[in-house]
N, C-alpha and C positions, 0 to 999 in steps of 0.2 A: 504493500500500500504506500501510495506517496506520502510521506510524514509532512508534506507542505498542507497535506488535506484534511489532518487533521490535530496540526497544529499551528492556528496562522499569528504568529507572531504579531503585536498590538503596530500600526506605520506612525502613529503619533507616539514620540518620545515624550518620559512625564519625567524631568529631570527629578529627583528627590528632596525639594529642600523643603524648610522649615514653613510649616503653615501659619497663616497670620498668629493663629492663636499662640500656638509653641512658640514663635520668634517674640509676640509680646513676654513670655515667661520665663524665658532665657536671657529678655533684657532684665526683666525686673529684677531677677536671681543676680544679677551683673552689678546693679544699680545698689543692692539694698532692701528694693521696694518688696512686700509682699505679694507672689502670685497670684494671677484672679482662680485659679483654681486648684485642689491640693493635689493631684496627680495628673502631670503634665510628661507626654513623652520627653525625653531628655538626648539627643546625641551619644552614642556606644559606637566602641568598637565593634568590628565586625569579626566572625571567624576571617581566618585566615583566605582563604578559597574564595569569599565575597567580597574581599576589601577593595581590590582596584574594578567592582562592578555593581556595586551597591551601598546607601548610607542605612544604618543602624541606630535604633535608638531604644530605650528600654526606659521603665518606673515601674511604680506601683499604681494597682487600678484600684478602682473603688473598693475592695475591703483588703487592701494591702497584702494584693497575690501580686509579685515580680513577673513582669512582661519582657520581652523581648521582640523587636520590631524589623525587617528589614526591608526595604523596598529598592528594589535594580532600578540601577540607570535608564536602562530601555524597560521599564513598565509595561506589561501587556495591557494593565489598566483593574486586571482580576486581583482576588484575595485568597491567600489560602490561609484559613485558623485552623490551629494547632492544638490537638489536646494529647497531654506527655502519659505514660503510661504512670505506671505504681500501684499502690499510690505509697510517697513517702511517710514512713514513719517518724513519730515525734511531735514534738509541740508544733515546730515550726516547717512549712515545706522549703525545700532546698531551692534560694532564691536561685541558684546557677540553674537552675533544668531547665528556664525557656534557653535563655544561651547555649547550650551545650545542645538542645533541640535543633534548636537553628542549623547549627555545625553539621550533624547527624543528616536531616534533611534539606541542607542547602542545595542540592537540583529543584526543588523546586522554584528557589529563586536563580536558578542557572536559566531554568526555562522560560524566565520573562514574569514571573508570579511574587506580589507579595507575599509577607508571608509574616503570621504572630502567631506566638507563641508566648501558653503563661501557665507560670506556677500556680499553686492554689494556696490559699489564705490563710491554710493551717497544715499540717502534715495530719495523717490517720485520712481514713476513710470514707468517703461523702459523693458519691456519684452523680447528684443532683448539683452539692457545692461545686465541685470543679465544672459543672456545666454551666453554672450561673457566673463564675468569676469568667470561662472562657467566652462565654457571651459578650460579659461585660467587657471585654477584651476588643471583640468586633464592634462593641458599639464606640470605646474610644476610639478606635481605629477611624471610624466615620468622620466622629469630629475633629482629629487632626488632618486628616486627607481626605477626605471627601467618599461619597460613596462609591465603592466598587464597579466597572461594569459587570460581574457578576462575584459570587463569595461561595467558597468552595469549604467545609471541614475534614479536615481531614485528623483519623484518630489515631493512635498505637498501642498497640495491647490492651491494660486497663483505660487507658484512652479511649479504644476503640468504642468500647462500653460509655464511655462520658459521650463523646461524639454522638453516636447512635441516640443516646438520650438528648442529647442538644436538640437533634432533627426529630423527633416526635415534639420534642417542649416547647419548642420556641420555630421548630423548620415553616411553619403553616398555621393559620388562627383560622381559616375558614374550616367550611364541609369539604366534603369525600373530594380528594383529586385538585385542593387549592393549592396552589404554589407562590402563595402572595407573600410569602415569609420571607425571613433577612438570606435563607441560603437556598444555593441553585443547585446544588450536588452533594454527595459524601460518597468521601474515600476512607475508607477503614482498611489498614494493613495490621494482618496479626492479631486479629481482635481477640477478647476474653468478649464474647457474644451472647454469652449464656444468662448472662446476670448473676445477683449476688446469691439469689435464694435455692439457684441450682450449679452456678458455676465453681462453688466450691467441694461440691460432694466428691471430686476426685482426690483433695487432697483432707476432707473428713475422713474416707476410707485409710489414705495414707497415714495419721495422726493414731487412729484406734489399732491396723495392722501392725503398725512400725510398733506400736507399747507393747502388745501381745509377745513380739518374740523378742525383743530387746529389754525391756522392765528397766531401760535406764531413764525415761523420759516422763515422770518421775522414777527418781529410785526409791527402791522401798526404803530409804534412810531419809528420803526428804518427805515434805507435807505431800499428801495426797491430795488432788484435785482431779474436776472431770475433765476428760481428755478436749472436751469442744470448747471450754475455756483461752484451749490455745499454751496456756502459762499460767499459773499463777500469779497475781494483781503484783503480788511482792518480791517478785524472782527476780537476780540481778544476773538470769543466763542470759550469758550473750551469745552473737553469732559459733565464735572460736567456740564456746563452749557444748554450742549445740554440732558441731560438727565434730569436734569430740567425739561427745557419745557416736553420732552415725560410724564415725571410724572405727571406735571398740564395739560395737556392737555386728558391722559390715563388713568392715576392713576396705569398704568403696574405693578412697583413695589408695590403696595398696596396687602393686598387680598381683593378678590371679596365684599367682603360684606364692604368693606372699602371706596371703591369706589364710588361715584358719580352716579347719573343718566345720566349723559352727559359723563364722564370719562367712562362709560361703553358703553355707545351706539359705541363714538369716538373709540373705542379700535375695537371693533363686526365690523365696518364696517371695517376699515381700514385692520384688517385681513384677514378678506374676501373677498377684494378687492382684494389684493396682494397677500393672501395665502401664507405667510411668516409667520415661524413660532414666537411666540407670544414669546418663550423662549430668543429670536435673534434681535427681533425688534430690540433696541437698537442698538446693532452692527451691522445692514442691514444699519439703519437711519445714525450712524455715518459713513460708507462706503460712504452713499449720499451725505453729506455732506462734509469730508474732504478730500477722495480722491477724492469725483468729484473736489473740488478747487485744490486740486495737478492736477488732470488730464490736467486741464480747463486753468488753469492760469501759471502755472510752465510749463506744458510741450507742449501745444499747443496755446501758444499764446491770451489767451481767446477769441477763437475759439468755437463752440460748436460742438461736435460729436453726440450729442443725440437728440433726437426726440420720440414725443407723437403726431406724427398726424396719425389720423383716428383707434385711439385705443378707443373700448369702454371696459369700465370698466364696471363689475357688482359684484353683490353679496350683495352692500349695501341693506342698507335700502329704498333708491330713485337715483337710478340709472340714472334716469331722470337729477335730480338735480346737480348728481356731476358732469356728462357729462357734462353738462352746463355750469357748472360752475370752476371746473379742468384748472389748464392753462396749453395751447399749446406753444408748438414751434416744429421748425425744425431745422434737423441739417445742418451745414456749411459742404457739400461735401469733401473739400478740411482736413477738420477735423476728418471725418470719414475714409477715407484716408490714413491720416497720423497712428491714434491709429488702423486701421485694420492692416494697415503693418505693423506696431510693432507688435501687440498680435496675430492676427487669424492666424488660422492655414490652411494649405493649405492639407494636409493630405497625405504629399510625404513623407512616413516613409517606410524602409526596412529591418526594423527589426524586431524580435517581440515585442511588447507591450501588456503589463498585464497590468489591472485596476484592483483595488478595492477601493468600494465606497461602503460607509452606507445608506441603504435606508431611515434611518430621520436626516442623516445630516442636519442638522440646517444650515449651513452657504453656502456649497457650495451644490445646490442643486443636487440632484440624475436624475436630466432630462439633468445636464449639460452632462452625458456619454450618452446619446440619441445625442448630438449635436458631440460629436466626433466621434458615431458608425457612422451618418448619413456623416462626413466632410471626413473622409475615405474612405466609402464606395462612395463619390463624386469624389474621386479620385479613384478609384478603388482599394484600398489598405486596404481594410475590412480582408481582410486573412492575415494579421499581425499583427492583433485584439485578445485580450481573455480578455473580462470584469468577472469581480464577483462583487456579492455585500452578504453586509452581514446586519443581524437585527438590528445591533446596532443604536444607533442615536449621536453620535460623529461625531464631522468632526477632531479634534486637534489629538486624542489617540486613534486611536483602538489595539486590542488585539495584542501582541508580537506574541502571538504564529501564528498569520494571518501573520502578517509582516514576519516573518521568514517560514511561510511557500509560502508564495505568491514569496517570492525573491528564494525560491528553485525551484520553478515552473516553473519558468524565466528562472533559468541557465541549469533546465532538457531540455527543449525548446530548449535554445540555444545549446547545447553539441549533442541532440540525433537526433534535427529537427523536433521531434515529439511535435505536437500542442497541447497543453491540453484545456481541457472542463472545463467549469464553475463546473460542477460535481466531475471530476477529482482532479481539486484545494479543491476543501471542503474535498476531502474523503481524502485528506494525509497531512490534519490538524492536527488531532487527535494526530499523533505519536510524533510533536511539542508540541502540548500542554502537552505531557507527562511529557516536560521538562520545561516548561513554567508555566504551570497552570494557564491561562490567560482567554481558553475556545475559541473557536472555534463558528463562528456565521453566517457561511455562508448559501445564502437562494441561489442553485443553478439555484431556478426555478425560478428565478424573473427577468421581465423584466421594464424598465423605461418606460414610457409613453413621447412619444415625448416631446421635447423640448417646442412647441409652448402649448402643452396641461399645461404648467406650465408658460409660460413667454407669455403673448401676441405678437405673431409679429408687428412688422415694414413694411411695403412693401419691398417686397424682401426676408423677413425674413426667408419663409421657405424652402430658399434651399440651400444647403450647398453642398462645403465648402464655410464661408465667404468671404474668399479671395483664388480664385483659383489662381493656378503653374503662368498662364501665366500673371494675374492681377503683382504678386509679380515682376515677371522679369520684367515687364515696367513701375514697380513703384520703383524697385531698380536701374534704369537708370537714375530718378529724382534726381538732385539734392535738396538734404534739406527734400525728403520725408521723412517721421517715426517721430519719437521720440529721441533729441538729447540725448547721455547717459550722 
């Protein structure tokens, strides 16, 4: 395909400078005087890679989440907003992640496209919050430059999840099929799509598995607590620590031949149990553990949303045994509740949306786009859907030349109307990557195997969407529902 056709480059140059507003705030900053407003973009350095092709500027937005802004010299005139994955833990989110975003996916502004990106307000968990600060993000955005010819989001990972909720929350305020909202498209790479109230059951299973044959998480010498807690409120294990244990209990980090005859059985089942990759354990187990204790303790009152009843596990070596002997619990309704209407999605999007996802992503798995074809098409909103996926097995980095061809894909979609194919997206790779040399890795014939074929349900679990349209309206009438930001 001729990549002129579906990429046409903006002929009007929009040099980058300071808009009236920012240049009166930057005098006044200069002067003494106080700014007329308290969060004014500011002049930044740029990554390296942008610097002789674009200016940068970053602050804080209205509830003092750190932005990062950059706009190219040759402007295409479009916006791409950005929502960063995590979510960071801690009091505070890590002001550097729009920046270090930027760096990460600077083709996008290779390809003529603004582009913001922003931290969120507080570190822990809020999937509604970082959708309201990233908003609030595109609407500074407006007032210092002007409105977009069109605004694109694009997500990552747990981003992907913020994103996808952007475009139900804020994508569209009319009925069925309006597209009168601030965005014309979304691009989701790598999403975590499942949401909060089911996208965690891969690594509940890993949390209850992993104690059953290890007993070191807790140990029987320290306090007991329930395994969906995550941590205990007063634990000062840290990462090293909890890798530890996985070590003495797995031998992971060893090689094989390094290993124990117990360290190796401990490893074979727990794998197999959970079917998590062996490369990721670690970062699955620390997911278990410290965001479940943000989840659990920070933002739900230590509450529980999870549940392991009437899940059998197999694979092990004695199936019998761990059934047996595995601990259960259920979840507190009112819990499940609260993290559904923060995270699930309800699948009322009216615009287009592109996926792409790696079929051995390691972290965010590839059945999680099985759970968004299935929550769409629950809403009947499947025909504003185009997934790809490609060979790679990254979830953090895949190829630029993907990324910049997948966000051409988008705005050809949005400009012409005309839908593309998973086939379509791979075959006008190639002219990208001419520029890129990055390579091109898209598998157009692939399909994910449901959701449940890789997470075991819950009751209820296999029908989607989690949280339908009309759950959301009479759980946003509640006072104190969700998750406070």
């Amino acid at each position: 395909m001729d990549r002129s056709r579906i990429h046409p480059r903006g002929r009007r140059r929009r040099r980058a400078g300071l808009s009236v507003a920012l240049a009166a705030t930057v005098a006044a900053l200069l002067t003494g005087a106080p700014p007329a407003r308290a969060a004014t973009a500011q002049p930044a350095a740029c990554p390296e890679r942008l610097a002789a092709k674009a200016t940068c500027y970053s602050g804080l937005g209205a509830h003092g989440a750190a932005y990062t802004i950059a706009v190219p010299d040759d402007w295409n005139g479009s916006l791409v907003v950005h929502a960063h994955g995590g979510p960071d833990l801690g009091e505070g989110s890590d002001p550097a992640r729009s920046a270090d975003d930027l760096g990460r996916w600077s083709v996008m502004v290779d390809e003529g496209y603004a582009w913001a990106g922003s931290s969120y307000r507080r570190g822990g968990y809020g999937t509604r919050m970082a959708a309201e600060d990233t908003e609030n993000l595109r609407r500074l955005f407006v007032t210092e430059f002007g409105q977009p010819r069109r605004t694109y989001l694009h997500g990552q990972s747990w981003g992907g999840n913020v994103a996808a909720k952007i475009a139900e929350t804020y994508g569209a305020r009319g009925g069925r099929g309006d597209r009168s909202g601030p965005y014309d498209g979304v691009l989701l790479t790598s999403g975590l799509l499942a949401g909060g109230s089911r996208g965690y059951d891969a690594r509940v299973d890993l949390r209850v598995v992993y104690q059953y044959y290890c007993q070191n998480h807790p140990r029987p010498t320290e306090p007991s607590y329930p395994l969906w807690q995550g941590l205990r409120a007063g634990s000062t294990l840290t990462h090293a620590g909890l890798r530890a244990r996985l070590q003495e209990c797995t031998g992971y980090a060893s090689p094989p031949a390094e290993r124990t005859v117990g360290q190796q059985r401990n490893l074979d089942d727990i794998l197999a149990v959970t079917r998590l990759p062996e490369r990721t354990l670690e970062s699955h187990l620390a997911y278990a553990t410290f965001t479940f204790r943000d989840i659990v303790h920070n933002r739900l009152g230590d509450r529980n949303p999870f549940s392991n009843l009437g899940v059998r596990y197999t694979g092990s070596h004695d199936d019998t045994a761990l059934n047996a002997g595995v601990e259960r619990f259920a979840a507190d309704p009112t819990a499940v509740r609260d993290l559904s209407y923060d995270s699930d999605l309800t699948g009322g999007v009216t615009v287009p949306v592109l996926t792409m996802h790696a079929v051995d992503d390691p972290t965010a798995l590839v059945e999680f786009e099985s759970a968004y074809r299935a929550t769409l098409r629950g809403a009947g909103r499947d025909r504003h859907l185009v997934q790809t996926f490609t060979t790679e097995a990254e979830h953090s980095a895949l190829s630029d030349a993907e990324y910049a061809n997948s966000l051409a894909a988008l705005d050809a979609w949005v400009r012409t109307g005309r839908k593309p194919t998973a086939r379509s997206v791979a075959a006008s790779c190639p002219a990208f990557d001419r520029e890129y040399g990055t390579g091109c890795f898209y598998d157009p014939g692939y399909r994910p195997a449901p959701f449940a074929a890789r997470v075991r349900p819950r009751t209820g679990g296999l029908h989607w969407p989690a949280m339908t349209a009309a759950e959301e309206r009479v759980w946003s009438r509640v006072d104190g529902v969700g998750i406070a930001p």
